[in-house]
Backbone bond lengths (Angstrom), bond angles and torsions (degrees), N, CA, C in turn:
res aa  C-N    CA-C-N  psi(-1)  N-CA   C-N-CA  omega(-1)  CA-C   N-CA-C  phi
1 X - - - 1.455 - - 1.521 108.93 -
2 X 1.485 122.93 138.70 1.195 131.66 156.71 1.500 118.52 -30.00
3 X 0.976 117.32 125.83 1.932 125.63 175.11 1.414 117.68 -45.20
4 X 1.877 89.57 -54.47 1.518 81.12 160.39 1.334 136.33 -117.23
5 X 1.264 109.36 52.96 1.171 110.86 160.96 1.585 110.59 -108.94
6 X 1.528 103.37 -18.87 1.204 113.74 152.54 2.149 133.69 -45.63
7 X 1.074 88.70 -53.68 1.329 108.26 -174.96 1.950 98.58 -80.12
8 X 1.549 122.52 -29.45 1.146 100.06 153.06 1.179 144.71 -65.14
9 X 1.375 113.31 -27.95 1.520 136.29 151.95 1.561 126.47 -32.27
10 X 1.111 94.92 -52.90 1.605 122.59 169.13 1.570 101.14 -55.84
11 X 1.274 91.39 -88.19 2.011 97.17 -171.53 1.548 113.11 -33.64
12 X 1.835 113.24 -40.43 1.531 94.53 -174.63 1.685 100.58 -76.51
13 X 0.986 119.74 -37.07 1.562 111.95 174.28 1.543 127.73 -38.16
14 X 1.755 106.89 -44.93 1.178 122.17 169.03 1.802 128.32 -72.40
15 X 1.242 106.33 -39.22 1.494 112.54 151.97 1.456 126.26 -60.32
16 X 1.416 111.88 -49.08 1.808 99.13 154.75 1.565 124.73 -40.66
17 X 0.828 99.37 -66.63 1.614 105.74 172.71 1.713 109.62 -49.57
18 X 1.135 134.72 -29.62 1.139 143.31 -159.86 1.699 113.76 -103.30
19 X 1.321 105.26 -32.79 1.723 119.28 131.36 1.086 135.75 -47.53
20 X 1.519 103.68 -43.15 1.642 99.51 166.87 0.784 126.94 -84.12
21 X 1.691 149.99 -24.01 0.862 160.74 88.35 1.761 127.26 37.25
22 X 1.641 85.56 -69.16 1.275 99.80 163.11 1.496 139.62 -52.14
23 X 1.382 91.38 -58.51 1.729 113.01 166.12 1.758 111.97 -44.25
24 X 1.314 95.75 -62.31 1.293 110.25 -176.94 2.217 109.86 -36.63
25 X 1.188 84.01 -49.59 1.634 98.19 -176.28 1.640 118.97 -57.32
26 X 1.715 81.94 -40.44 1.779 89.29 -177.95 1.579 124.88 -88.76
27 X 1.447 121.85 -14.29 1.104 145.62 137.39 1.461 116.44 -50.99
28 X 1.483 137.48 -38.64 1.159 138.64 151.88 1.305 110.03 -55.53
29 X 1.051 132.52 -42.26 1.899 137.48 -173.49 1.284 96.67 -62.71
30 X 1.313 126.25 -56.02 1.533 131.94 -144.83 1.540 91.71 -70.78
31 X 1.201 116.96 -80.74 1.405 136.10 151.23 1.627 108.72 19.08
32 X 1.208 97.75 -90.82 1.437 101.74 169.78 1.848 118.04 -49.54
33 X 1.158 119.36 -41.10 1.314 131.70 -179.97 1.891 98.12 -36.40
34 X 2.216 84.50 -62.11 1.371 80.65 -163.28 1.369 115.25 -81.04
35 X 1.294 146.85 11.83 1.383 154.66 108.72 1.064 118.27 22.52
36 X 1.616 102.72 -70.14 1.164 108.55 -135.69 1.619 136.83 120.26
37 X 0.980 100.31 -35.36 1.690 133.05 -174.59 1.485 96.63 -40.30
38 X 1.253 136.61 119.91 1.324 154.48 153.37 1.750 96.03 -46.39
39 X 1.728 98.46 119.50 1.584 98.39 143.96 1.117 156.09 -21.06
40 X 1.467 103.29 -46.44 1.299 130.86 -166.12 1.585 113.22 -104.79
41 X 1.461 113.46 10.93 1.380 123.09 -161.66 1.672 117.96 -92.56
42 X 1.099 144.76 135.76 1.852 122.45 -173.44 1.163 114.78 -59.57
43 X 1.408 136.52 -12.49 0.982 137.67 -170.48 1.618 108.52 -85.49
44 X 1.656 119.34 -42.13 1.280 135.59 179.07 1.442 106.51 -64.06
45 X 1.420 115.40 -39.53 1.426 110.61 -149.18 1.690 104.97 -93.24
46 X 1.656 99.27 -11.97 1.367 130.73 -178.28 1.534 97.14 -53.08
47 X 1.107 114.21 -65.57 1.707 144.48 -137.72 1.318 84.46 -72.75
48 X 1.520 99.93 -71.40 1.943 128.35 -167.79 1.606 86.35 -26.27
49 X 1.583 108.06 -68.00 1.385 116.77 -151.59 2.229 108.02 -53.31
50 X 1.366 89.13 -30.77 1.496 109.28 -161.20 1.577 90.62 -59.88
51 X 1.393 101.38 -60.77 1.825 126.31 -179.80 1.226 112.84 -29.50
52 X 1.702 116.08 -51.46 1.243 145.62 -176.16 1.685 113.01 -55.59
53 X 1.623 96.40 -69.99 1.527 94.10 171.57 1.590 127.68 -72.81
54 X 1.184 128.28 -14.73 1.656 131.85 167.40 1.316 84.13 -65.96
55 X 1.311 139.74 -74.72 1.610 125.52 -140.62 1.656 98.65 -67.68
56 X 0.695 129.27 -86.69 1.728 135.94 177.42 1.701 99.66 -12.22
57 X 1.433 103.28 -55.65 1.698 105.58 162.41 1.601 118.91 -37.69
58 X 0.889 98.36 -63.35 1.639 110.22 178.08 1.378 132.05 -63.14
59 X 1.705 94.09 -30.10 1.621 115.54 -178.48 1.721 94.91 -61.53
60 X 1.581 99.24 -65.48 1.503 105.88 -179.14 1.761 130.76 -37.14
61 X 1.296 85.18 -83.58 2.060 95.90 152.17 1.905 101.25 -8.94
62 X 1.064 82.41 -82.60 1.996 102.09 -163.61 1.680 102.95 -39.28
63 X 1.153 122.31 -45.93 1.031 137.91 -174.73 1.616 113.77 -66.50
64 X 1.152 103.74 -83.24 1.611 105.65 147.59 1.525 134.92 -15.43
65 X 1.898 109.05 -57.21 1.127 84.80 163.32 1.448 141.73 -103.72
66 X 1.455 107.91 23.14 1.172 137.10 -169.71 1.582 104.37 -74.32
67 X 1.483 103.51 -37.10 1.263 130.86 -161.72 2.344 106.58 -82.26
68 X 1.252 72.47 -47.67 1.606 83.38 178.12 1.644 99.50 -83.40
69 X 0.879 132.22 -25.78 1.730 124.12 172.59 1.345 108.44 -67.24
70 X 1.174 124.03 -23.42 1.757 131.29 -162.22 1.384 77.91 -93.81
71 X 0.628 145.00 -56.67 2.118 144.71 -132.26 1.545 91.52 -95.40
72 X 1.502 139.16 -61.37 1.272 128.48 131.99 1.029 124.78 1.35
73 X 1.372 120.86 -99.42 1.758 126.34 179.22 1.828 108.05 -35.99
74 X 1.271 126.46 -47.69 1.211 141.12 179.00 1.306 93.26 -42.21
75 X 1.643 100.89 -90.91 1.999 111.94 -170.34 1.380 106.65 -31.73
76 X 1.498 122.42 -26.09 1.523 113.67 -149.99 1.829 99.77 -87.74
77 X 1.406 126.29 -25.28 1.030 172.32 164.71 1.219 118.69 -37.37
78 X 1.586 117.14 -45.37 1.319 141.96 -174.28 1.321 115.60 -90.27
């Protein structure tokens, strides 16, 4: 198999997981929301922060392999 088609393989594998992940976090946010849980609390800002870095995680990933699927489709093209 191609390397990178390999390594695309990978990324959607890793973005699944990184979805779940995700979800998981924002379902933790809400959660607390519906609590009660003060904004401003370590526990909230904990989460927020957690929320924060999975998505940007994911943003990246997505991007990335968005990028190597195009370059793929391209080579394949030629």
């Amino acid at each position: 198999m191609d390397y990178r088609k390999g390594l695309l393989l990978a990324s959607v594998a890793r973005l699944y997981s990184l979805g779940v992940d995700l979800e998981a976090a924002r379902a933790k946010l809400k959660e607390l929301v519906e609590q009660g849980v003060g904004y401003d609390s370590h526990e909230m800002i904990r989460s927020y922060q957690n929320f924060k870095e999975l998505d940007q995680q994911w943003k990246t990933l997505e991007q990335q392999y968005l990028e190597l699927r195009d370059e793929i489709v391209k080579d394949g093209r030629n």
